[in-house]
Residue, then its C-alpha position, 0 to 999 in steps of 0.5 A: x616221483x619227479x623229486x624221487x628221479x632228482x635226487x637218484x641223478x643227484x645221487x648218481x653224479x655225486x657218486x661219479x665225481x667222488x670217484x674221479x677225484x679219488x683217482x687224482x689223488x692216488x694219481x697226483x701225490x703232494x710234491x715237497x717245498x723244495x724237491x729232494x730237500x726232505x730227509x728220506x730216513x725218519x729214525x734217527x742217525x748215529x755216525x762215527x769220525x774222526x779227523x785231524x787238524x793243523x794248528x793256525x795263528x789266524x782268527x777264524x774270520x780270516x780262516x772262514x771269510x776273509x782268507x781262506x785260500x791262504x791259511x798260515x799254519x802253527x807248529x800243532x797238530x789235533x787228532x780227534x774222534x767223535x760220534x754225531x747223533x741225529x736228534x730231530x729232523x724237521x720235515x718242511x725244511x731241510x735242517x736237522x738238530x745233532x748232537x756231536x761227542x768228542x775226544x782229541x789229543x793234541x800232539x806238537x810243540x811244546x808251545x801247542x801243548x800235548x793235552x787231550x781235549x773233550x767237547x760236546x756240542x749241538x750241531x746245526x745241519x743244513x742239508x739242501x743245495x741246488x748241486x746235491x744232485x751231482x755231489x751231495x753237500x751239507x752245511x753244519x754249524x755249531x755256535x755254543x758247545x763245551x772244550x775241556x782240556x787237560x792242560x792250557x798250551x802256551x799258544x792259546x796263553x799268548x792270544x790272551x790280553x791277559x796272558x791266561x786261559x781256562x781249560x774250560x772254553x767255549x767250542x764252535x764249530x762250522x763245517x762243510x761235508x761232502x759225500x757221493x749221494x745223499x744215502x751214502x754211507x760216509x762223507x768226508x768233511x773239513x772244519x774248522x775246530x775253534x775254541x775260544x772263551x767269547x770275548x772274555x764271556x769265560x773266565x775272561x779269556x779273550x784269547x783262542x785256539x783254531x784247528x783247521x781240520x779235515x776226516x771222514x765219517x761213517x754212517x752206524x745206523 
């Protein structure tokens, strides 16, 4: 009988505490890493833009780091339309793997050329800052893409050792976006739209082209 009334009260507290450690954790849910850094929408995400950029003869060193508060435009102009999708979403840091298609025609000189371009490109998304709360900022990069264009400029000609270039190019992209909260259904961006052949990695060419741009783009779905 006394093993009998043991194991009833041994019973009975084991009941209790599974139950106050139920209510603690219905009542204190797994707070993320980094609070509001993870990505509320799991499906993924298709969105349309479009922008426009102004040929530069500066490198792209000078144009992101060294003198970006004094940028040196050509006679040049890009207009260029594309569509992002979202293709994976990691949820343990704030990043999102894209996939970014786009068509563009370039319009100016005869130096710059009149040709239309095509690029693919995998996109880099980071999309914490401390600031998001107050205006939400996402930072996307894209090392190694795909430029197609019609025909070579004389601009990009000239910034060869050689004096050629390829229609087929490298393209990279950083580009810093901005929007008024993050479930907004648009940001705005600016870019800077380079392509280049690596350094002589393509075709030899050591010479390249860069855009500075800024557009908007529109969330699909």
């Amino acid at each position: 009988m006394k093993h009998s009334g043991a194991g009833a009260v041994a019973a009975v507290l084991l009941t209790i505490a599974a139950g106050h450690a139920s209510e603690l954790e219905n009542a204190v849910p797994p707070a993320p890493l980094i609070p509001g850094m993870l990505a509320s929408k799991a499906a993924p995400t298709l969105r349309i833009g479009a922008y426009v950029g102004a040929l530069s003869d500066q490198s792209l060193i000078n144009i992101t780091v060294l003198r970006p508060w004094a940028p040196n435009f050509a006679s040049g102009i890009l207009v260029d339309a594309h569509a992002v999708y979202t293709a994976y979403r990691f949820q343990s840091i704030p990043l999102e793997l894209e996939l970014e298609g786009g068509v563009a025609k370039r319009f100016g000189s005869r130096e710059a050329g009149q040709q239309w371009e095509f690029d693919l490109i995998p996109m880099a998304r980071w999309t914490y800052f401390p600031w998001n709360d107050f205006v939400y900022t996402n930072f996307r990069l894209g090392l190694i893409g795909a430029s197609y264009v019609t025909g070579i400029s004389d601009f990009e000609r000239q910034f060869d050792s050689s004096g050629h270039s390829s229609r087929f190019l490298n393209l990279l992209v950083p580009e810093l976006t901005v929007s008024p909260y993050k479930e907004a259904p648009f940001e705005v961006f600016v870019r800077v739209h380079h392509r280049s052949g690596v350094y002589g990695l393509i075709n030899g060419v050591h010479g390249a082209s860069n855009y500075i741009s800024t557009g908007i783009r529109f969330t699909a779905f």
